[in-house]
N, C-alpha and C positions, 0 to 999 in steps of 0.2 A: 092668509096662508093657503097655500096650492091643497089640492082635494086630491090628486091623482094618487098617492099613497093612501093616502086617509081611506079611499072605496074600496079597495085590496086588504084593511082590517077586518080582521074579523073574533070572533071570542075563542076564547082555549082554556082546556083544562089541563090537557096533560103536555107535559114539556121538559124537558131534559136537558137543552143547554141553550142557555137565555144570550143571544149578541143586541150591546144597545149602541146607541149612537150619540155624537154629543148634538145639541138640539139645534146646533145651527145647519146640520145636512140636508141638502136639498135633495128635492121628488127623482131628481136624476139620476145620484147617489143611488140611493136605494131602492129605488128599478131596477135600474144595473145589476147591481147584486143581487137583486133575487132573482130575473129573471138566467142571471152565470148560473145563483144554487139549482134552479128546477130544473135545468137544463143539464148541467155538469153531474150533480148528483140528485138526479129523478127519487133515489129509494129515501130523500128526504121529507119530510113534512113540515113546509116552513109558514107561520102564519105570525102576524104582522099586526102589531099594538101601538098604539100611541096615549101613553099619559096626559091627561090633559092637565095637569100642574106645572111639572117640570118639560113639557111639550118634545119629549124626546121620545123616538122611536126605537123599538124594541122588536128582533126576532125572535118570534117562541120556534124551537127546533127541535124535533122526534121524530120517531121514524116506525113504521110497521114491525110488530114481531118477524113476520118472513123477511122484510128486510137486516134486522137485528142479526139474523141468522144467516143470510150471505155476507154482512158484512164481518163477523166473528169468523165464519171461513173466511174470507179473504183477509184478516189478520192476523191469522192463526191464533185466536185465543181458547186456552187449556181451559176448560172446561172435566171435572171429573165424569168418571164412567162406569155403567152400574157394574154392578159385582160377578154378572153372569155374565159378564163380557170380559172380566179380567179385571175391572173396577182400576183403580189409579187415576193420574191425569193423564187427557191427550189434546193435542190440538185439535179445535171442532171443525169438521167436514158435514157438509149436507147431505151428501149423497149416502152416510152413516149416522144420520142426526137421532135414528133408533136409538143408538148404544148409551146416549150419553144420560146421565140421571135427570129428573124433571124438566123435559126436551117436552111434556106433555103440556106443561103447566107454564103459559106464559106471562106470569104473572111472577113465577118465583126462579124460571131460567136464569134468566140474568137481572145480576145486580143493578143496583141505581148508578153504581161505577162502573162496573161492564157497560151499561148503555151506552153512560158519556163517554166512555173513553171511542168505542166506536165512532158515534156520530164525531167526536172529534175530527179523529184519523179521518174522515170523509171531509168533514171541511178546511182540514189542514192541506190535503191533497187536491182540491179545488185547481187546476193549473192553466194558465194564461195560455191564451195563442197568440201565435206570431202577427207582432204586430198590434197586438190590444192595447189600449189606453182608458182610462176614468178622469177626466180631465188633462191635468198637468203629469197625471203618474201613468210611465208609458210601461208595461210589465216585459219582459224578455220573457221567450218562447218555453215554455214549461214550467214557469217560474209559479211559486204557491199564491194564489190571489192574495188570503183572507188573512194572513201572517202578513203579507205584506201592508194593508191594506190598515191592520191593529198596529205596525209599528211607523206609520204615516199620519195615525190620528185619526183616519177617517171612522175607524171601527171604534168606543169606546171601550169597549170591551165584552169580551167569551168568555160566561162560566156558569157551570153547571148550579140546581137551585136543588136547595135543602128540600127533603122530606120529613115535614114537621112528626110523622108516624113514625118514621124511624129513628128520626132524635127523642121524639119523647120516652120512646124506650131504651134507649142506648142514657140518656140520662137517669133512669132507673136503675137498669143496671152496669151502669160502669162509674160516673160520675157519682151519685148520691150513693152508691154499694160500699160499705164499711168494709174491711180485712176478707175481702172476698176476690175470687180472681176477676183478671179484665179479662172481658168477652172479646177477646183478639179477633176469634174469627169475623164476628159482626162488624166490628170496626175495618177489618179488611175488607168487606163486605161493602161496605159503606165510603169509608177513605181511602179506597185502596192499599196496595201493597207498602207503597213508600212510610204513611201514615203508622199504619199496625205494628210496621215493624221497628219502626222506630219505638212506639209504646211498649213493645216486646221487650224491645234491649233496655228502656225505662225502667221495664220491670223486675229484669231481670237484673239489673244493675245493682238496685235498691234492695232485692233481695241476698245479696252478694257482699254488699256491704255489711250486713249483720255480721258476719263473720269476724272483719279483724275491729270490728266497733266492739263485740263482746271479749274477743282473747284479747284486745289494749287496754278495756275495762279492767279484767283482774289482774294483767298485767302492772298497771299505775297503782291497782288497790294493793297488791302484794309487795310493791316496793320500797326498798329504806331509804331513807333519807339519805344517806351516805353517799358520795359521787360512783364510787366502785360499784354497786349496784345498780345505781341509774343505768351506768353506760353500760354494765350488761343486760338490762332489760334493754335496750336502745338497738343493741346489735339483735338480741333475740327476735324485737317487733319486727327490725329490718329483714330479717330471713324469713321471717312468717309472711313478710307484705311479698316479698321474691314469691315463693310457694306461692303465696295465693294469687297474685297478677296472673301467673303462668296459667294456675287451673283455671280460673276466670276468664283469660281468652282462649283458652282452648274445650272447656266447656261451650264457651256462648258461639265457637265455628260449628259444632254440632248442632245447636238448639239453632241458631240461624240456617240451618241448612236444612233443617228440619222443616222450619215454617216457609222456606222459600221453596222447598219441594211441593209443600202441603197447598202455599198458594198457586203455586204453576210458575213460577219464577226461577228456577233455578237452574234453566240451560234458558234463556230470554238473551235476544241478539245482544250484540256489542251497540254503546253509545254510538260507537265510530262509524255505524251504517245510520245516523238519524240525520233526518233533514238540517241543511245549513239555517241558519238564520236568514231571516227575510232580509238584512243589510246588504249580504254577501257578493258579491259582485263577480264575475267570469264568463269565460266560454264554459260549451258543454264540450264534454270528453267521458270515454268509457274509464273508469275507474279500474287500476291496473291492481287494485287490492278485492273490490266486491263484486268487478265485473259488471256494475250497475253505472248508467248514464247521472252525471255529477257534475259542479260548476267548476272548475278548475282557475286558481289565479297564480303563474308564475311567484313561486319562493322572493325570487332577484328583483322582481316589482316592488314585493311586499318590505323587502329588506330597505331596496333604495329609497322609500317612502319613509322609512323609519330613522333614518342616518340622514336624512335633506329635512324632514319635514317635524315631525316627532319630535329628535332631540333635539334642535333648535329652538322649537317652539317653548319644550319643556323646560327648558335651561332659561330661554329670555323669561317665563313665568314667575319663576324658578329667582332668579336673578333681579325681578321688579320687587317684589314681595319683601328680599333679606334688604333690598336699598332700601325701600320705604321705612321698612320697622329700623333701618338705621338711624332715618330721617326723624323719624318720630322720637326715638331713644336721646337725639340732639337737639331735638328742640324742648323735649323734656324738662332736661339739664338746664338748656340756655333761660327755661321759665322759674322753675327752682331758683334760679341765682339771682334774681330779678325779686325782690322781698317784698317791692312795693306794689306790686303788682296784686287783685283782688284772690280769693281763696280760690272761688270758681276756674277762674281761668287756668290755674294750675294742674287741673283735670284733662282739659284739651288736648293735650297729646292724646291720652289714651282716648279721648272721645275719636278721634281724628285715624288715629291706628282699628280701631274698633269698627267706625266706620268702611273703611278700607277691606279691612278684613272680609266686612261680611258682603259686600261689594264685587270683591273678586272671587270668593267663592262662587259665587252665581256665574259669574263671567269663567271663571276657570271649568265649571260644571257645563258649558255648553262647548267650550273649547276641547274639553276629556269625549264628550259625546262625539263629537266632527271626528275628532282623531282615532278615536275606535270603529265609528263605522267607516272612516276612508282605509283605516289600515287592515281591514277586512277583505278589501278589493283585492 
């Protein structure tokens, strides 16, 4: 094995979001790319491990608090603010990084999610110049390396590494904690927004449901036997479950708005400005909705690819599949009828149908991949 990576290892303790590689990438490879990271985004810290079991190569990636702090400005992440500034959330600015609460302390500024999500956004933004190539993969001019780069194979994969300090206490208190509340904020702290609030509405779900579990309880216990009763308890539950749905969802638009103010989320841009997928294929053109330069691919391409290509393909798929299981269903029959024939063999069709099946699944599963990412262009 070549040494040239190998002398660019070195040890690391702290790290924030781990990219590995599958073990057959060459020294080329991963030159390449790190010499695009240090270069493209300087404010990284990238240092470079190789296991020697499963022989694959690994980026440990973090980054300076001052840098933490330009890049939080430059993604405008809300950050709260102390009290003698008016306290609430605002978007973090450096040039005002006084206002904002434990701006002292960097240690406890930003989350282990705040980090990553930063360093992400810098390596997601990582963007190709005119004319660059990694072997066989030639990238179009501004296009996202490291997206592109994970959805080709060469990357095995980006994601941020557990803090066994912070789980172990989040396992105290939330996981092993009996009729106690969930520590939301920590867990948004930790799994961000998406994560928390989901266990929010968990929570709140669950505690929601007591409601019509105990008025259907005395409900069933207070009623007679007799059909005329049944059915007016039956309409009575049904009015109470109306009533309650309604407060239930219009309770939980307040408590959700609540937590999404409380985490800074609740004016956060539209889907509709995030990066395409690394598949996507077009010219660039100014975007006549955000004003921002974007890859553009003709509707009428997209269409005729869909109506030539697509449903033809889907239908012949489509069409091999119902003949075969016909095929099979008759030779079923034709071995059934057949008495002399052994126990065993009478199974065959379905061995034969089963076969098949699981056959063109796989074949169908790469066929479904080509046609989504060409019908993307």
């Amino acid at each position: 094995m070549s040494h040239k990576a190998w002398m660019k290892t070195v040890p690391t303790e702290n790290c924030d979001v781990l990219m590995t590689f599958p073990d057959t990438t060459d020294d080329h490879t991963l030159l390449w790319l790190l010499n695009h990271i240090r270069l493209g985004i300087p404010e990284l810290i990238v240092q470079v491990r190789h296991h020697k079991h499963t022989r694959v190569y690994a980026f440990f990636v973090t980054a300076t608090y001052e840098s933490l702090l330009r890049g939080a400005d430059e993604i405008g992440l809300r950050k709260p603010v102390k009290a003698e500034f008016g306290g609430g959330m605002r978007s973090f600015s450096c040039e005002e990084d006084y206002i904002y609460e434990n701006i002292e302390n960097e240690l406890y500024f930003f989350t282990s999610q705040e980090r990553q999500n930063i360093i992400r956004y810098w390596l997601e933004n990582l963007r190709a110049k005119q004319g660059e190539a990694l072997h066989n993969i030639h990238f179009l001019e501004g296009q996202p390396i490291i997206p592109e780069l994970a959805a080709r194979g060469v990357i095995q994969q980006v994601f941020p590494l557990h803090e066994q300090r912070i789980l172990k206490r989040l396992m105290k208190s939330w996981v092993q904690a009996i009729c106690e509340a969930q520590p939301l904020d920590e867990i948004c702290d930790y799994f961000g927004v998406k994560i928390a609030m989901y266990f929010a509405w968990l929570g709140f779900y669950t505690s929601a449901m007591v409601y019509p579990a105990v008025f259907g309880s005395i409900l069933y216990t207070f009623t007679e036997s007799d059909q005329t009763s049944q059915d007016i308890c039956c309409v009575v539950f049904a009015i109470f479950n109306v009533i309650w749905a309604t407060l239930f969802l219009e309770e939980w638009k307040r408590r959700g708005a609540e937590f999404a103010y409380k985490w800074g989320t609740l004016d956060t841009p539209a889907e509709s400005i995030e990066e395409p997928r690394p598949q996507f294929r077009g010219i660039k053109r100014i975007s006549p909705v955000t004003s921002a330069e974007e890859f553009y691919y003709p509707p009428w391409k997209r269409l005729l690819f869909q109506c030539l290509v697509s449903l033809p393909v889907c239908l012949a798929c489509l069409s091999f599949v119902f003949l075969v299981m016909l095929g099979c269903f008759q030779l079923q029959e034709f071995v059934l009828s057949i008495k002399e024939l052994p126990r065993i063999i009478r199974f065959l069709p379905k061995i034969v149908l089963a076969v098949i099946v699981t056959t063109c699944d796989e074949v169908y599963k790469k066929i479904a991949y080509w046609l989504n990412d060409m019908g993307a262009w």
